[in-house]
N, C-alpha and C positions, 0 to 999 in steps of 0.2 A: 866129459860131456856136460855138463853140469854150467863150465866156467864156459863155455862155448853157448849155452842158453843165457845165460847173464849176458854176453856180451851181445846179443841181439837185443835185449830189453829197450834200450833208447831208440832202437829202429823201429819197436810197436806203439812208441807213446804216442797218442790223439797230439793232434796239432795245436799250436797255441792259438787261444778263441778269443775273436776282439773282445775288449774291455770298456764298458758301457757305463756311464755314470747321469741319472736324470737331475737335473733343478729345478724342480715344479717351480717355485717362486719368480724363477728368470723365464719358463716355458722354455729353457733351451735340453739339449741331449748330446754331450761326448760322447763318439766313440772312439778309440786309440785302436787302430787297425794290427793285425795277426802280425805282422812284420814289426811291431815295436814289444819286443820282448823283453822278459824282467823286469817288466811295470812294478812298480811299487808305490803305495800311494801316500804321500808324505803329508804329514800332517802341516796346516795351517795358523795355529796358535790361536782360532777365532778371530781372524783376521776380519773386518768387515769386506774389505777389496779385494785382497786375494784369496778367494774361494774355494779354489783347490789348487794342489799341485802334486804332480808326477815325477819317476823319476824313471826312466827304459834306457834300452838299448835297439841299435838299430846295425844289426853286423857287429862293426866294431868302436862304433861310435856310441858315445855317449848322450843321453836327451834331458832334458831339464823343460818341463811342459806344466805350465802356469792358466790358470784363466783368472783375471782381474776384471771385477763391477766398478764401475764408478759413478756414482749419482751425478745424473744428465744434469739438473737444475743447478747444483753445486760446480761444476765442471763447465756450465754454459753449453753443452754439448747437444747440435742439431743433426747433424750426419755421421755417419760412419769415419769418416776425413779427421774429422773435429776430434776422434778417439785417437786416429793415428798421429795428428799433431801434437796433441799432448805428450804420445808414448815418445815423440822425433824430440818433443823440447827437453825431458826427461834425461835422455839419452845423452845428451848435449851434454850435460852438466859439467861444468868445468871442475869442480870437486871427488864425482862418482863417476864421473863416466869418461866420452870421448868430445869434445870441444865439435870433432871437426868429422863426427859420426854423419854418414848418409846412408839414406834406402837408397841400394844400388839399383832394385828392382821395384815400383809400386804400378798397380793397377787394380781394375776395379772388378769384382765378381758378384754376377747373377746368381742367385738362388735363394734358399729360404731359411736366411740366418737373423733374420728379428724383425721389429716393425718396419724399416724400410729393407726392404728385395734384396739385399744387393749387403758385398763388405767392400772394405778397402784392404790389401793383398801386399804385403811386402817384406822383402828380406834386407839383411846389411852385414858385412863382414865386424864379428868382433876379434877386435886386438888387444895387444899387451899394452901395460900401463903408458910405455911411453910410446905408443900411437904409431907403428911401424907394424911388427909381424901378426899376421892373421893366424889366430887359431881358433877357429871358428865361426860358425853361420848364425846370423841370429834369423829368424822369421815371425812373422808378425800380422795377425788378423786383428780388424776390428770393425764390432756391428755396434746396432740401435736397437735396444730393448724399450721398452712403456717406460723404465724409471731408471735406468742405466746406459752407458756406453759401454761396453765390454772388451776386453781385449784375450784371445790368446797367443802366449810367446812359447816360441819353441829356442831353447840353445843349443847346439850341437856341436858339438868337440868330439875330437878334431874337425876340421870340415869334412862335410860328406861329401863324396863324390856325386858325378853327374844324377847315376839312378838313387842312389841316396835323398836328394835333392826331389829330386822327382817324387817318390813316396810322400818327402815330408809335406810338398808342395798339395799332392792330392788326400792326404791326412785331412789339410785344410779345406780343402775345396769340398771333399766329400762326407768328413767325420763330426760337420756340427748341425746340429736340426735346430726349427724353433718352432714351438706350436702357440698359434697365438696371432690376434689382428693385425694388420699389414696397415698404416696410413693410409689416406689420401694423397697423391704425391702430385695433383693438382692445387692441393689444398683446398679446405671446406669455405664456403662464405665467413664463417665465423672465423677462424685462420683468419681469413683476408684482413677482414677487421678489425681484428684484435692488433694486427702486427700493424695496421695504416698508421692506430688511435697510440700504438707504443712509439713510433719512429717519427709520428709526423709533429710538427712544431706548433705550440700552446693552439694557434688562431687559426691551424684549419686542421682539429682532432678530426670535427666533427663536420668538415667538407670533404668528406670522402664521396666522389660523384658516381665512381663506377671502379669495375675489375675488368680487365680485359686478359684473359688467357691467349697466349701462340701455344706452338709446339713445345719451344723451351722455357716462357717468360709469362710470369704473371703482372700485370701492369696494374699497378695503384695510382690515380692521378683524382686532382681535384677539378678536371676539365670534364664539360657535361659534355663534348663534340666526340662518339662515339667514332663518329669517321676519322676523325684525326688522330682518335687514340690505335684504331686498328690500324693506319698507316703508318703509322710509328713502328709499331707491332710488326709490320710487311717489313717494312726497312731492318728490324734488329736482327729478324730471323735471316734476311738476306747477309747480313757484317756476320752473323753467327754461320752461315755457311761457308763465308769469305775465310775465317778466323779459321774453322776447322779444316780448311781445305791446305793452308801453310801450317797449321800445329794440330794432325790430325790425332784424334781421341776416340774412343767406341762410346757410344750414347749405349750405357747402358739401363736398363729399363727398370721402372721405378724412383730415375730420380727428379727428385724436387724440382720444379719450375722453380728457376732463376727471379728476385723479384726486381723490378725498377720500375722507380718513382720519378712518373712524369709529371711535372708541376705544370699547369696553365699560363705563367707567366716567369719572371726572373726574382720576384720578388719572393714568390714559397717556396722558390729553389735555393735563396741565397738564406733565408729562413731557417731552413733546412738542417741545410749547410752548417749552419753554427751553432745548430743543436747538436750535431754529431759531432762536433770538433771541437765544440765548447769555442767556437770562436767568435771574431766582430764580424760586421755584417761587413767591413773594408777584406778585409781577406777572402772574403765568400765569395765577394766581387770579381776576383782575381780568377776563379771558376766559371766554367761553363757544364760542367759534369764530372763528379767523380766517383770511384768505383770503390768501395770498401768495405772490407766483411760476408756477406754472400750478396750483394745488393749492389745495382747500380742507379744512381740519380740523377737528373737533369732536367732542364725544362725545353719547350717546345719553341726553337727557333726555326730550326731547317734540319728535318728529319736527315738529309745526306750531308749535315757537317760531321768532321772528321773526327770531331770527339769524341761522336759515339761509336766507330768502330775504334778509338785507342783504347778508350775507358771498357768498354764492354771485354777489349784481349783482356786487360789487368780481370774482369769477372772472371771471364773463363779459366784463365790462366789458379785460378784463385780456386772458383767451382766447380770448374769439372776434369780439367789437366791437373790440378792440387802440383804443383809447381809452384813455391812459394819461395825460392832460395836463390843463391847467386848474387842479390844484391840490386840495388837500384838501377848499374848499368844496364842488368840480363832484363828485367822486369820492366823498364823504360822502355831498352833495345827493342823488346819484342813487338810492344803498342808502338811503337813510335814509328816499327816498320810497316805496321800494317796500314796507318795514316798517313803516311806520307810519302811522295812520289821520289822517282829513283832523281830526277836533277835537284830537288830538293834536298839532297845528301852529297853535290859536287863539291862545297866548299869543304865539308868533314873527306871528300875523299883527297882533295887539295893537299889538305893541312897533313896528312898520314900520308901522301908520296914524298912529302919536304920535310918531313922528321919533326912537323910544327905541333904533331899531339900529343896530349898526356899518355906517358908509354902504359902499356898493359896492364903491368903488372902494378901500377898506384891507382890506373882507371879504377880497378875492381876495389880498390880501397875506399873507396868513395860512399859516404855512407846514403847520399841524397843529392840526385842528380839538381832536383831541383831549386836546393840551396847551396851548391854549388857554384864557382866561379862560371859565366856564360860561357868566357873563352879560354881558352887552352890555358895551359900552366906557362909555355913558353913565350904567350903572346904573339902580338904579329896581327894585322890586319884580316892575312888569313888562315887565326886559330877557327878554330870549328867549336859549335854550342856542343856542352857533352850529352845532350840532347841526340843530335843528329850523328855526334859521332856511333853512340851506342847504336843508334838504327844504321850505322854504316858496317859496323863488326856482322851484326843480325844480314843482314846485306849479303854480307862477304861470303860465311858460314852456310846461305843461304842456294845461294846463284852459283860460288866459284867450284871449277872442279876440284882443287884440295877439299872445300868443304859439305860438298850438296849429298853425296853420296853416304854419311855419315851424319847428317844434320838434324836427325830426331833423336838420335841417339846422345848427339852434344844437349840439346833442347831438355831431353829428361835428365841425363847427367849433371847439369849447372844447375837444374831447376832445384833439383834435391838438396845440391851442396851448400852448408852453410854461407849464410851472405856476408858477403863482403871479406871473408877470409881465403888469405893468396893461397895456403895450404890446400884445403878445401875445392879450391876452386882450381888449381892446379891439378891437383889427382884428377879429379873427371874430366880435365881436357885430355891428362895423359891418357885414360884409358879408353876416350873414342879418338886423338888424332896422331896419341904416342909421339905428341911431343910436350914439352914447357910451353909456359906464356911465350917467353923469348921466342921459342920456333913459330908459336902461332901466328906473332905479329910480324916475321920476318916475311911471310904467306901471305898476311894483310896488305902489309907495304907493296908486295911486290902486287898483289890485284889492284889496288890504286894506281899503280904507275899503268895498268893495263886498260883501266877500266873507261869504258867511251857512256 
């Protein structure tokens, strides 16, 4: 009777109760949900970055759950993105890590995880040393604290199954608080000015005329014509509706207006220009607008020139899709299709029915489309600029039935994958068209030979 009460004993024990850990100093609050069991709390060594760390189970898998500060100012770090870039460049390492490591999954999440609203949300499979078998999930949060970017990483070995994934997914979503002021994500006048008098060139610190806010764009310009600067404004949020309507994203709420710098003439644009690039004012020339870092710039020629919907994709593409990968082609392709018309691409679709283009798999090798040869590697009258070719792939991917039905999913897949590496860039085509380059392009060729 006795051994028959014992063995009910594990059937009366109180259930396992989340695990709560506060950081006054960050205003943040973990909590590790009922379902990760055998928490143990591992010591740090006085780490200044890594803060704390965990060590559970989840079923039969094992969790390895980290949170890392890293000093905003030291780090350069403005968004939530700018934490996950760092952790993607990290990863990379060609010494400690995976060369040709991608977030298979990233997006963005609303709620009340630091001073801006909102994290950046992504996982990625880790592998064995030599970059083939998966055993394991890695996942990956990161916000905006007052003086930090934070990250927390979850490892999970073996991989966890679907609902496994799922837990870990809403761990994240719902296990981290932050108490504490939120930005302005209009940004304050002061903001305004501070950021004109940092970026704008010696001789017009202190010609800052006006700010013009849209929806998504804060506009710095030394132009006192209010009308012309909100038309600009009318026009960008129109390309930004354009842009997200072929590379669609969720606006989600709290973030930053977008900044671009309209200059009154070609002179404080080319100015500009060569203070960012540390260049001569001959190269600056060679611009009409470009788009770098969370910023676009240009001056006021003709509000519907095509630049500024190429230049403004490479922004978005940049700020608010965080799509930064694939390589000059992918990142060309995408602007280059949104500025330019479908006959504008007959000569690149010419030169790929006649076997005249740079084949696939060297295109993506290409470090810079724009110091790049103009025409094909094979030559010929009619090679195609890799220019037009890349907006002719984006095209194809885009329009053809092999490609349309699957084309967001290529879009975030290549965006993530390291640039310009055929490994890399190979896997995420396999794993939205389940073929090689070679298959892809034999798809290519044959819509060229179709295409009116």
């Amino acid at each position: 009777m006795i051994h028959a009460l014992l063995a009910l004993v594990p059937l009366c024990l109180a259930p396992q109760q989340p695990t709560a850990k506060n950081f006054p100093d960050l205003g943040l609050t973990i909590t590790l949900p009922a379902e990760f069991t055998d928490v143990k709390d591992v010591g740090v060594g006085g780490s200044n970055q890594l803060r704390q760390r965990w060590t559970a189970k989840l079923g039969s898998v094992d969790l390895d759950i980290e949170l890392w500060v890293l000093d905003k100012e030291e780090f350069q770090f403005e968004e939530p993105e700018d934490v996950m870039d760092t952790l993607l460049f990290n990863l990379r390492d060609p010494k400690n890590g995976d060369p040709d490591f991608s977030f298979e999954d990233r997006r963005m999440l609303a709620g009340n995880f630091g001073v801006c609203p909102y994290v950046s949300l992504a996982r990625g499979a880790v592998r064995e040393k030599d970059g083939t078998k998966e055993v394991g999930t890695r996942f990956m949060l990161g916000g905006m604290l007052e003086k930090y970017g934070y990250t927390v990483e979850i490892i999970a070995t073996p991989q966890p199954g679907l609902d496994g994934m799922k837990q870990i997914v809403h761990f994240l979503e719902s296990g981290i608080g932050f108490k504490g002021a939120v930005r302005d994500f209009k940004w304050t006048d002061a903001e305004a000015k501070a950021r004109w008098e940092h970026d704008a060139p010696d001789d017009l610190k202190k010609k800052l005329a006006q700010i013009v806010r849209t929806a998504h764009y804060i506009i710095f310009t030394d132009s006192g014509s209010k009308n012309t600067c909100e038309k600009f404004g009318e026009q960008m949020e129109k390309n930004y509706a354009e842009i997200k309507k072929v590379y669609p994203f969720d606006d989600v709420a709290g973030r930053r207006l977008m900044p671009l710098f309209l200059f009154v003439n070609d002179a404080g644009y080319f100015s500009f220009f060569a203070k960012q690039f540390n260049a001569s004012e001959e190269e600056a020339r060679k611009s009409k607008g470009v788009a770098s870092g969370d910023w676009y710039a240009t001056y006021f020629e003709a509000k519907n020139d095509p630049v500024h919907i190429h230049e403004g994709t490479h922004q978005i593409f940049r700020n608010r899709l965080r799509l930064p990968g694939g390589g000059s082609w992918f990142q060309e392709g995408v602007a280059n299709y949104m500025s330019s018309a479908k006959n504008d691409r007959n000569v690149a679709a010419n030169s790929v029915k006649k076997g005249k283009n740079t084949p696939l798999v060297d295109f993506v090798k290409i470090r810079s489309l724009l110091f790049s040869p103009k025409d094909d590697k094979k030559g010929g009258d009619e090679a195609a600029s890799h220019y037009d070719l890349a907006a002719l792939l984006i095209e194809f991917l885009h329009e053809s039935k092999f490609g349309k039905a699957k084309f967001q999913d290529f879009i975030h897949a290549v965006g993530l994958a390291t640039p310009n590496s055929p490994a890399a860039i190979e896997r995420a085509v396999k794993s939205v068209y389940l073929t090689d380059l070679a298959g892809l392009e034999k798809q290519w060729v044959e819509y060229c030979k179709q295409r009116h």
